[in-house]
C-alpha positions in Angstrom: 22.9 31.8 34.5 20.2 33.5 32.2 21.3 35.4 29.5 19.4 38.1 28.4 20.2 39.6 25.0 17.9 42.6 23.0 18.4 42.8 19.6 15.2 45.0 19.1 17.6 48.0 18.0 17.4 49.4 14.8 20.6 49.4 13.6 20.2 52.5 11.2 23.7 53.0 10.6 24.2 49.9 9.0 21.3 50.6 7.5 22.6 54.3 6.6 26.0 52.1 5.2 24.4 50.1 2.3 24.1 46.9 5.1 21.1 44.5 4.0 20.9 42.4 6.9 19.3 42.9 10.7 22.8 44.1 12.3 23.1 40.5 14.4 23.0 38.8 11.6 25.4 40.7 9.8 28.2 38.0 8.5 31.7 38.4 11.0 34.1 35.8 10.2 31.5 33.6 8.5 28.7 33.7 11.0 26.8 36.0 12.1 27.5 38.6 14.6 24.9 36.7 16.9 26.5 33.6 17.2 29.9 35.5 18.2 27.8 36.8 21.4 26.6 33.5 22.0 29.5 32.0 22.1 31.0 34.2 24.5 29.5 32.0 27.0 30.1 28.4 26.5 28.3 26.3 28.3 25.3 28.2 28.8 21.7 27.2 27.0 19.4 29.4 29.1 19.0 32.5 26.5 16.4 35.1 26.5 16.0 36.9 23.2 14.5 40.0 22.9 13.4 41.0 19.3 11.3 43.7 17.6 7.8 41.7 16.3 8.5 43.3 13.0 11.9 41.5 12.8 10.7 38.0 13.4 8.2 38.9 11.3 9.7 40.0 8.2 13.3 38.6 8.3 12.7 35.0 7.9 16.3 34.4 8.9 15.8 35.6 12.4 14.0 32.6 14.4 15.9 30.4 12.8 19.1 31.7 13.5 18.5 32.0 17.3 16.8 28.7 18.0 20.3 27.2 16.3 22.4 28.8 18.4 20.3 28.4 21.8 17.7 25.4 21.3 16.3 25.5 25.2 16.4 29.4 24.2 13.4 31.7 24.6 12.7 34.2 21.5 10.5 37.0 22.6 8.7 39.7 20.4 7.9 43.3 21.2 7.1 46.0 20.0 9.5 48.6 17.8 10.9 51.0 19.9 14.2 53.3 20.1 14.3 53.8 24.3 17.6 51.1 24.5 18.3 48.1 25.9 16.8 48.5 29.5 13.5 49.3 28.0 13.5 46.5 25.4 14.3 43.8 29.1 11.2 45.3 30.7 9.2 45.0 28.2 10.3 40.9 28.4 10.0 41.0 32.1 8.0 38.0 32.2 11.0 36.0 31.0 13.8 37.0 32.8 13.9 34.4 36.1 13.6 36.0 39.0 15.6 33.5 41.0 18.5 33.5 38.9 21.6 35.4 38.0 21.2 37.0 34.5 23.5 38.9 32.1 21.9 41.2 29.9 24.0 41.5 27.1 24.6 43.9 23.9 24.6 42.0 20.4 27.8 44.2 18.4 31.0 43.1 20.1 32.6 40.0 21.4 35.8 39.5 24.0 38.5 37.7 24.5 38.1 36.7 27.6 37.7 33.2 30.3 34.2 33.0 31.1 34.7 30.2 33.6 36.6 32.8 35.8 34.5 34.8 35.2 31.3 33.2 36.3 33.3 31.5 39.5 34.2 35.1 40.4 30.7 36.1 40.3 29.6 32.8 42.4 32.7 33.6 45.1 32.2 37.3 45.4 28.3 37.5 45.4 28.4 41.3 44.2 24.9 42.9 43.6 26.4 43.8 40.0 29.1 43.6 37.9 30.2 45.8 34.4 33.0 43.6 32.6 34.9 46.8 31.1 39.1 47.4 29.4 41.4 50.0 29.8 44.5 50.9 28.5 45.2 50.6 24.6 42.3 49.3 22.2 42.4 50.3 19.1 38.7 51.8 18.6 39.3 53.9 21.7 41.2 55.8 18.9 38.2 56.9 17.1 35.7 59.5 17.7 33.2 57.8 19.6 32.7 57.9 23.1 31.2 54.8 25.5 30.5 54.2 28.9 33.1 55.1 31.6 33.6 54.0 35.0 35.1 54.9 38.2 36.3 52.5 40.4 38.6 52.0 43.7 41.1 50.1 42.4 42.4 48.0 45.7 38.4 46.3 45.4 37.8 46.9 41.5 34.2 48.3 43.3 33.0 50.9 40.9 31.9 54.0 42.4 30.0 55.3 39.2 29.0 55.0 36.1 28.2 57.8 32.8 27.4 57.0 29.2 29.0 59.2 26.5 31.6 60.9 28.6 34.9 60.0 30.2 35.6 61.7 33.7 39.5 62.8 33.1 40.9 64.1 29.7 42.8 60.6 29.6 40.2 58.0 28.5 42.7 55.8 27.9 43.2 55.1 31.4 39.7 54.6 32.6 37.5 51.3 32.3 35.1 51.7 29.7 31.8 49.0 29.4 32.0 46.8 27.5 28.3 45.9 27.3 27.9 42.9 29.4 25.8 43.6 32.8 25.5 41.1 36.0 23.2 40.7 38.2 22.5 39.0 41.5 19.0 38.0 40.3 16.5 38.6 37.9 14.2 40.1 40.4 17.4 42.9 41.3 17.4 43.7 37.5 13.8 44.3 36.9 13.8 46.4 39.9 16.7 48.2 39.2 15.5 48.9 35.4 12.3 49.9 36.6 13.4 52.4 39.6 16.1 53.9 36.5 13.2 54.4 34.0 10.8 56.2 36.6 13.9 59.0 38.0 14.6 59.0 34.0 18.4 57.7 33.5 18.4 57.9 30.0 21.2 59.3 27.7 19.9 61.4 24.3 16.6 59.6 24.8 17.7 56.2 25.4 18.0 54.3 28.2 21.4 52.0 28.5 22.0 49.1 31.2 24.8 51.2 32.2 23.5 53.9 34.3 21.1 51.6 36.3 23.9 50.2 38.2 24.5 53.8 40.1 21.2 52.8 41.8 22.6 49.8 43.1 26.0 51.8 44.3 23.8 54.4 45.8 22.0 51.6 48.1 25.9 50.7 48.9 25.4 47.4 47.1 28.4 46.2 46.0 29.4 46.0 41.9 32.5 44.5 40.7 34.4 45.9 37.7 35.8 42.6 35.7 38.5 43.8 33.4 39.0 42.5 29.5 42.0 41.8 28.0 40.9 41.9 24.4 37.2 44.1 23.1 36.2 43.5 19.5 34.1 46.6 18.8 31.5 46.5 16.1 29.2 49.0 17.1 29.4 50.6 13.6 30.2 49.7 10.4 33.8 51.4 10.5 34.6 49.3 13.6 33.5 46.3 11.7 34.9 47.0 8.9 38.3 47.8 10.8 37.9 44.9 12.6 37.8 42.6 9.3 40.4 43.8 8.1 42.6 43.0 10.6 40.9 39.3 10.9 41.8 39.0 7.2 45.2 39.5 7.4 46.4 37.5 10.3 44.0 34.8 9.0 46.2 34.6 5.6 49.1 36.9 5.9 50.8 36.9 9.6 53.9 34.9 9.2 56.4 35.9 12.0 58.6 38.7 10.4 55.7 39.9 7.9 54.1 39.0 4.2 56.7 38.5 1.4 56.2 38.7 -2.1 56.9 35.8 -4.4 58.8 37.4 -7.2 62.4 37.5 -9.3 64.6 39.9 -8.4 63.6 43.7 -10.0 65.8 45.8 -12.1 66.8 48.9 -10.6 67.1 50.6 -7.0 64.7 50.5 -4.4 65.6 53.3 -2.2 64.4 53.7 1.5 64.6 57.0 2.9 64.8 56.8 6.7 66.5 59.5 7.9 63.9 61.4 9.9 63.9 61.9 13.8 61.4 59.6 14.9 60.7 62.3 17.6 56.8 61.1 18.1 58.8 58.2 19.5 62.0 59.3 21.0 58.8 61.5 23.1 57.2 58.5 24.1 60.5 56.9 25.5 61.6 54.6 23.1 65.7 54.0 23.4 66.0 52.4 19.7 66.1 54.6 16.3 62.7 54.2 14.7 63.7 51.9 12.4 64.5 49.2 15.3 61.1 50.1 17.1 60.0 46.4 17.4 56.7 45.9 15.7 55.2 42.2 17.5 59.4 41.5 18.3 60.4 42.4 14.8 62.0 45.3 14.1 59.8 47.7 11.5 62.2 48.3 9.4 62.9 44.4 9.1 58.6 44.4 8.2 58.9 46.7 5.7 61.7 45.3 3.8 60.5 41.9 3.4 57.3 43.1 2.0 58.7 45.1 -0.8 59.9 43.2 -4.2 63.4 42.8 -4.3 66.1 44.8 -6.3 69.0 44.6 -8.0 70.7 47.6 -5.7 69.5 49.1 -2.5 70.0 52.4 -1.0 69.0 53.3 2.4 69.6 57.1 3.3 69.7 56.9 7.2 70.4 59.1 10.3 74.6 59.2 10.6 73.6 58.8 14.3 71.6 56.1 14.0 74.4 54.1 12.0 77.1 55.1 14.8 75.0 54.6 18.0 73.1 51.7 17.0 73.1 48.4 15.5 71.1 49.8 12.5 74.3 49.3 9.8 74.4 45.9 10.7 71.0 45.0 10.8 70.4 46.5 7.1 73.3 44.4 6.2 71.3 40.7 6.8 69.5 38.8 4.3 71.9 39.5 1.7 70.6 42.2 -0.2 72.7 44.4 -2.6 72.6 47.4 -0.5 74.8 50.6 0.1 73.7 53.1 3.2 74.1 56.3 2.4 74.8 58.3 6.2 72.6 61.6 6.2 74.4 64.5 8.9 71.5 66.7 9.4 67.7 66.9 8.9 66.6 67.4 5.3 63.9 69.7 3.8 61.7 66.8 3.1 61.6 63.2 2.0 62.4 64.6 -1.8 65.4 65.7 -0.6 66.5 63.0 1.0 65.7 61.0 -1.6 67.8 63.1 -4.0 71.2 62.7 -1.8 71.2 59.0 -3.5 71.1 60.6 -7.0 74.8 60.0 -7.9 74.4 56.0 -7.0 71.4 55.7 -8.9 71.0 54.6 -12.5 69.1 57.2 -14.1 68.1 54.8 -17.0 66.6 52.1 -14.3 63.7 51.7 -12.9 63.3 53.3 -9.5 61.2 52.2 -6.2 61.2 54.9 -3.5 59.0 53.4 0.1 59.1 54.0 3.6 60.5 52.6 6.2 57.5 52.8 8.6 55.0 50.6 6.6 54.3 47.2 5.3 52.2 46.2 2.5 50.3 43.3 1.0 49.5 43.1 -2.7 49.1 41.7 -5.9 52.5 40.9 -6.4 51.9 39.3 -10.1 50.3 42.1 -10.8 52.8 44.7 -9.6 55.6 42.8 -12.1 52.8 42.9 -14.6 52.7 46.6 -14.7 56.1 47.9 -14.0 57.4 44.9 -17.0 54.7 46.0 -19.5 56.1 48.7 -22.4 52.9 50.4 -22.3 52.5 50.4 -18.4 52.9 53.8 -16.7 55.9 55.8 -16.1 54.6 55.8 -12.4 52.7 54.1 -9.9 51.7 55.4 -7.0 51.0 52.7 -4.1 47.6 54.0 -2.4 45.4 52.2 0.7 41.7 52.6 0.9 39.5 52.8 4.0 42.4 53.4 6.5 41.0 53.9 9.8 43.1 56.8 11.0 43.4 58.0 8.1 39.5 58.5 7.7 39.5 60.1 10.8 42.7 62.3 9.8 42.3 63.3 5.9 44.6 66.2 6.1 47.3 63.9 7.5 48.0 62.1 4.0 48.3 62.4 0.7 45.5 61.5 -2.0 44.9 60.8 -5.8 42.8 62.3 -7.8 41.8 60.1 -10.6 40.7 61.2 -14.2 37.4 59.8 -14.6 38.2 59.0 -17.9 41.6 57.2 -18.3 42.0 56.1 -14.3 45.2 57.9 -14.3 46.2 59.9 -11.6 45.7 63.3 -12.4 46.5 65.3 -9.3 48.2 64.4 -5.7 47.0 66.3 -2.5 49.6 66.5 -0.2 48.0 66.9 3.5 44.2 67.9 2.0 41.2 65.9 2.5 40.0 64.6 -0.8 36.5 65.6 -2.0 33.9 62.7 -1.6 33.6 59.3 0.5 36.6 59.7 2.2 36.4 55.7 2.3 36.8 55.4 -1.5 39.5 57.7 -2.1 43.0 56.3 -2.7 45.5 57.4 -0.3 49.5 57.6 -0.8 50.9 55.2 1.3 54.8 56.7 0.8 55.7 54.4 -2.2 56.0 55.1 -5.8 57.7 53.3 -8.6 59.5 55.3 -11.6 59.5 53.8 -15.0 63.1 55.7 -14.8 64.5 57.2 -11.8 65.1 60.6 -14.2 61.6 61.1 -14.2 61.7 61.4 -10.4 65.1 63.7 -10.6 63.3 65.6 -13.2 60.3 66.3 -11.2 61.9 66.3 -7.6 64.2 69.3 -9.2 61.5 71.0 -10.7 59.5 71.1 -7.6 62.4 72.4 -5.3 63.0 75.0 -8.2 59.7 76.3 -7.4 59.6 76.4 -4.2 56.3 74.1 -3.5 56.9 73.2 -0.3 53.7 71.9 1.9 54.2 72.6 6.1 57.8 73.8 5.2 58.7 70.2 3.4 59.0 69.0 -0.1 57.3 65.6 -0.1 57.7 63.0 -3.0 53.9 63.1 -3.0 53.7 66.8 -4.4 56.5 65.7 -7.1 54.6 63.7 -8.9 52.6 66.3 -9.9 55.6 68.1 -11.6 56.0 64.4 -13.1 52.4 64.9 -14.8 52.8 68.3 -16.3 55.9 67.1 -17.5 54.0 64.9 -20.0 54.3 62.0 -18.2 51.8 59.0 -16.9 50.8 58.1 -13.5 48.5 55.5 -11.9 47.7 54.2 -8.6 48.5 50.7 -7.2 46.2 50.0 -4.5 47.6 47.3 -2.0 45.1 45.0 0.2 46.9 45.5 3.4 48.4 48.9 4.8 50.3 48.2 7.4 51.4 51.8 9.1 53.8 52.1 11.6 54.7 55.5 11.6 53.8 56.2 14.9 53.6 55.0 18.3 49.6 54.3 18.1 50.3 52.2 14.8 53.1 50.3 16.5 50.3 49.6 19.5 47.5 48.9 17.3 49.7 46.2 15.1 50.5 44.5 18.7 47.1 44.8 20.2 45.7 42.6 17.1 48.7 40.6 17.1 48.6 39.6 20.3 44.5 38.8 20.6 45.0 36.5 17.4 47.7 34.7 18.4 45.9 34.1 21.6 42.9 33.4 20.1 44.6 31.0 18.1 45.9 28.7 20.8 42.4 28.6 23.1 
């Protein structure tokens, strides 16, 4: 098997994003995003590099790079251009064997996939073609961006076409999307393919992609397979990347079974978990379990959120009176050992403020005071954390924030954010469902957790703000307290954590399982 792989792109919106390097040899889990495509087929040494002449010109890693990875390789040069990926292979032409099967291959993702099957399906079912393509959940199918969809007959997996930059039903989700890895039968049946597609014009805003070519082929009634994916790593931009590292990071260092833990002494005062919401988003999707059971990779979220939060001298959680009588929920919050009284709430509340405020009578107005959700998990500095909540001349509140949250990027007026005083680096006003001015990537955004130097500075403000009425979508959120906090005289900073880990909704719960799951698997192949 040849396989064919242009990196003559230009990558501008790495370049646009403060990126350095040539995008394939941008650094992914200490190599470079090159070697991850190289590796996806194990075994083979036949490669056919296409780069710009500029490139191998001026980026002395290049050549280098690519005769390491594929020795018996063939590095190719041609000139800059913008027309995609088919026009970058004819312009190689010469190099591509017509005699053999080739893969022409895209250079920003990787799989997680079984080549070997994949290459003795190709050698048993002889197809003209074949797209390797997912469905279902993936994470960056979340996002904004739009790929290349198929339709197929799914008794035969034959696809029947193929677009770029449109889906063909309002539920993308369902459909197989490319991945970016193209069969075919020989070399000579991709040239002429790529060929017949650049003379009748297939190209999509000017390029033209591997993708649409393959119509040709179904239009002759040649067969092409469709070879589903469990697993797509996306890094076609630098938020996929970035997403994507984040994610590596923490199940590289943080993914013990039931979640991260802090290592610290017990804390004085009350953490309080309000958790008495509906959970309708999930009730709607058909989950039988209160939210707070929803089972995040087996665990329950609730049990995730817990363990990641330092632990207290006294607990409170304020939760659904249903939930405690019609599920195991009381018992469950009982494990571990923790100090902890449930406080049942009958009916729904006019916001988390006011739920939080049912507790006030069991709560030590003179202690210290942790208020967090029960729908997220954190990692952080924990050393620091005691170092600023122990301190005399620490805050009187922090406020935990996350920075360059995927959906959150994509949905500013879903969150909270904090407005820092360029001056001090205290917090100096809280947005409560309002995008933030600037890089939306830089802002600090309110996870749902704050710490009170004294739970009467939260009673104090949490009053105030019912007194006037400040409600935001018909709710008083702890968020919009702390501003009644800060024009109360008091101090406020953020506490950014390294990991957000959001559960709040049925996507999140998804997302934490699709990454769990590829890791894990990754981990024992």
């Amino acid at each position: 098997m040849q396989i064919v792989i242009p990196l003559s792109g230009q990558g501008s919106r790495f370049q646009r994003a403060g990126y350095t390097a040539l995008k394939p040899l941008i650094e992914v889990e200490g190599m470079p995003m090159i070697e991850h495509v190289v590796r996806m087929f194990p075994g083979e040494s036949d490669f056919l590099f296409i780069c710009g002449q500029d490139a191998l010109e001026t980026i002395p890693a290049l050549r280098p790079t690519l005769e390491r990875l594929a020795p018996q390789g063939k590095i190719v040069g041609i000139a800059p251009h913008k027309r995609g990926p088919v026009w970058a292979a004819l312009q190689a032409a010469a190099w591509i064997k017509d005699d053999q099967p080739v893969v022409l291959n895209y250079t920003d993702f990787s799989v997680g996939w079984d080549y070997a099957d994949f290459k003795a399906t190709m050698e048993r079912e002889n197809p003209a073609g074949c797209v390797t393509a997912y469905r279902g959940f993936h994470p960056h199918s979340l996002g904004p961006n739009l790929y290349a969809y198929l339709r197929h007959d799914e008794a035969t997996l034959q696809m029947r076409e193929i677009q770029e930059k449109h889906c063909f039903t309002e539920n993308r989700l369902q459909e197989f999307a490319s991945s970016g890895t193209y069969y075919f039968r020989s070399g000579a049946l991709l040239k002429a393919t790529f060929h017949e597609a650049v003379e009748r014009d297939l190209s999509t805003n000017g390029e033209f992609y591997a993708s649409m070519p393959f119509n040709l082929l179904v239009e002759k009634d040649e067969p092409v397979r469709v070879y589903e994916l469990e697993h797509f790593l996306q890094w076609g931009t630098p938020e996929d990347l970035e997403e994507y590292l984040a994610w590596s990071r923490y199940f590289s260092h943080y993914a013990e079974k039931d979640g991260w833990a802090p290592e610290l002494a017990e804390m004085p005062g009350t953490n309080l978990i309000p958790m008495a919401g509906a959970g309708m988003r999930f009730a709607q999707e058909g989950y039988k379990v209160a939210k707070p059971l929803v089972p995040v990779d087996g665990t329950p979220m609730i049990a995730r959120a817990l363990r990641s939060l330092p632990a207290a001298k006294h607990w409170i959680a304020a939760c659904r009176t249903e939930h405690l009588t019609s599920s195991c929920l009381a018992e469950y919050m009982g494990q571990d050992g923790r100090n902890l009284t449930l406080l049942p709430v009958e009916t729904l509340t006019e916001g988390q403020a006011c739920t939080c405020l049912l507790a006030r009578e069991q709560i030590d107005p003179e202690a210290p005071l942790l208020i967090a959700p029960c729908d997220a998990a954190f990692v952080y500095d924990a050393l620091h954390y005691d170092m600023l909540t122990r301190s005399a001349s620490g805050p009187d509140c922090l406020i935990w924030t996350f920075q360059n949250h995927p959906h959150a990027n994509r949905n500013p007026k879903q969150y909270g954010w904090v407005a820092l005083d360029e001056t001090t680096g205290n917090a100096k006003t809280v947005l409560c469902k309002q995008a933030p001015d600037g890089d939306i990537r830089q802002a600090h955004g309110v996870i749902g957790a704050f710490w009170f130097r004294k739970a009467k500075y939260f009673f104090a403000a949490a009053d105030a703000l019912i007194a006037q009425n400040l409600r935001v979508n018909g709710e008083f959120y702890v968020d919009s307290s702390i501003n009644l906090l800060l024009e109360q005289g008091h101090t406020a900073q953020v506490f950014p954590v390294e990991h957000y880990l959001c559960f709040g909704v049925p996507d999140d719960v998804r997302t934490y399982d699709y990454w769990a799951g590829y890791f894990a698997q990754r981990a024992r192949a």
